[in-house]
PLY file of the C-alpha trace (Angstrom):
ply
format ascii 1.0
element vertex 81
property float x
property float y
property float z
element edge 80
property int vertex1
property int vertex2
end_header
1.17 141.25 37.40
1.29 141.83 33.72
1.96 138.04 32.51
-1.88 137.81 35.51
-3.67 140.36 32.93
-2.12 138.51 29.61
-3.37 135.16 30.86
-6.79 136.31 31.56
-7.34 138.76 28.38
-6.21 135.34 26.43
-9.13 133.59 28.13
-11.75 136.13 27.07
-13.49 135.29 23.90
-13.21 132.27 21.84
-15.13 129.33 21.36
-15.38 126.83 23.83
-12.59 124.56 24.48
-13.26 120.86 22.89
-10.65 119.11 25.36
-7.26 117.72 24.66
-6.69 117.36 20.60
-3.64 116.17 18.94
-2.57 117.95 15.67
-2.93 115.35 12.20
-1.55 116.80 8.91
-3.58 114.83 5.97
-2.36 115.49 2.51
-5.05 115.16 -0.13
-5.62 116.18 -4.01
-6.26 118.70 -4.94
-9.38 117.97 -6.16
-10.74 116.19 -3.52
-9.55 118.50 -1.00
-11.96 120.81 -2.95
-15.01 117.94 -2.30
-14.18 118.04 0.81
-14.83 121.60 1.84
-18.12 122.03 -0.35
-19.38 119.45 1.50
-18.60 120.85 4.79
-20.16 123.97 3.51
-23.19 122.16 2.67
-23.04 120.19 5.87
-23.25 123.31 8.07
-19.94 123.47 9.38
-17.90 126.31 9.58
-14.32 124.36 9.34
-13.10 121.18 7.80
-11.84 119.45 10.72
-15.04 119.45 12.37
-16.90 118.16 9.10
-13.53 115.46 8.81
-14.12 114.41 12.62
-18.17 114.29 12.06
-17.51 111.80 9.06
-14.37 110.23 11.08
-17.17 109.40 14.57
-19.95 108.53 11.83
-17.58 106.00 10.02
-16.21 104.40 13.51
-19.84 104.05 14.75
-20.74 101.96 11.69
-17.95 99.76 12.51
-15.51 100.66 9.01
-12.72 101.09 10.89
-12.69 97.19 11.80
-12.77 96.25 7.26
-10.88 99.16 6.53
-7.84 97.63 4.62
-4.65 99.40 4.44
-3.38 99.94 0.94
-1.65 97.55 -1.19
2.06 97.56 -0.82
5.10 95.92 -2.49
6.09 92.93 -1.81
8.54 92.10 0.68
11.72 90.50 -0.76
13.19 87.95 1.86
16.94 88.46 1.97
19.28 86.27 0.47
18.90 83.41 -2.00
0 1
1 2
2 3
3 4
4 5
5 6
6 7
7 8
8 9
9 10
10 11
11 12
12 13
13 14
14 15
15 16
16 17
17 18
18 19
19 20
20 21
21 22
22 23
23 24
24 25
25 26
26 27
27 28
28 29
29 30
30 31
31 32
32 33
33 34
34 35
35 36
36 37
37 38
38 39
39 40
40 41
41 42
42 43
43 44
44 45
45 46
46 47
47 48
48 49
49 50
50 51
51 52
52 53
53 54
54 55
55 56
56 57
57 58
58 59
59 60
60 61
61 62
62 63
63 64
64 65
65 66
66 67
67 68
68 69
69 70
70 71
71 72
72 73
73 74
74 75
75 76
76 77
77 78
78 79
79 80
C-alpha cells in the first residue's frame, strides 16, 4: 500500500512526459558551451537540450546530416612492409 501512494505522489506534478529519450553526454568548450546557452535564452527555451534538439530537428530537416563530414583523422598505417 505504501510503494501504491509513492507511485502515484511521483506522478503528480511535472511536465509532461516527451516519450522514450536516451541520455547523450556532449563535451564542449568552454566557451562555446557559454554560446550555447545565451542562445537558448534568447531562443525562449528554458533548458539546453531542448534548444540542442530544436537546432538538432532544424539541421536534419535541411538535409545536413546527409554532407555532414566526420572529422579528419590520421592516417591508417597498413601493417607490415
Amino acid at each position: 500500500m505504501k510503494n501504491e501512494r509513492l507511485v502515484a505522489a511521483a506522478r503528480k506534478g511535472g511536465r509532461k512526459s516527451k516519450g522514450p529519450r536516451r541520455a547523450r553526454t556532449l563535451r564542449v568548450p568552454m566557451d562555446f558551451d557559454t554560446q550555447i546557452e545565451e542562445a537558448a535564452e534568447r531562443s525562449g527555451f528554458d533548458d539546453v537540450n531542448g534548444f540542442l534538439l530544436d537546432v538538432l530537428t532544424r539541421a536534419e530537416a535541411a538535409g545536413l546530416f546527409e554532407v555532414a563530414s566526420p572529422p579528419m583523422r590520421q592516417q591508417r598505417l597498413r601493417l607490415g612492409a
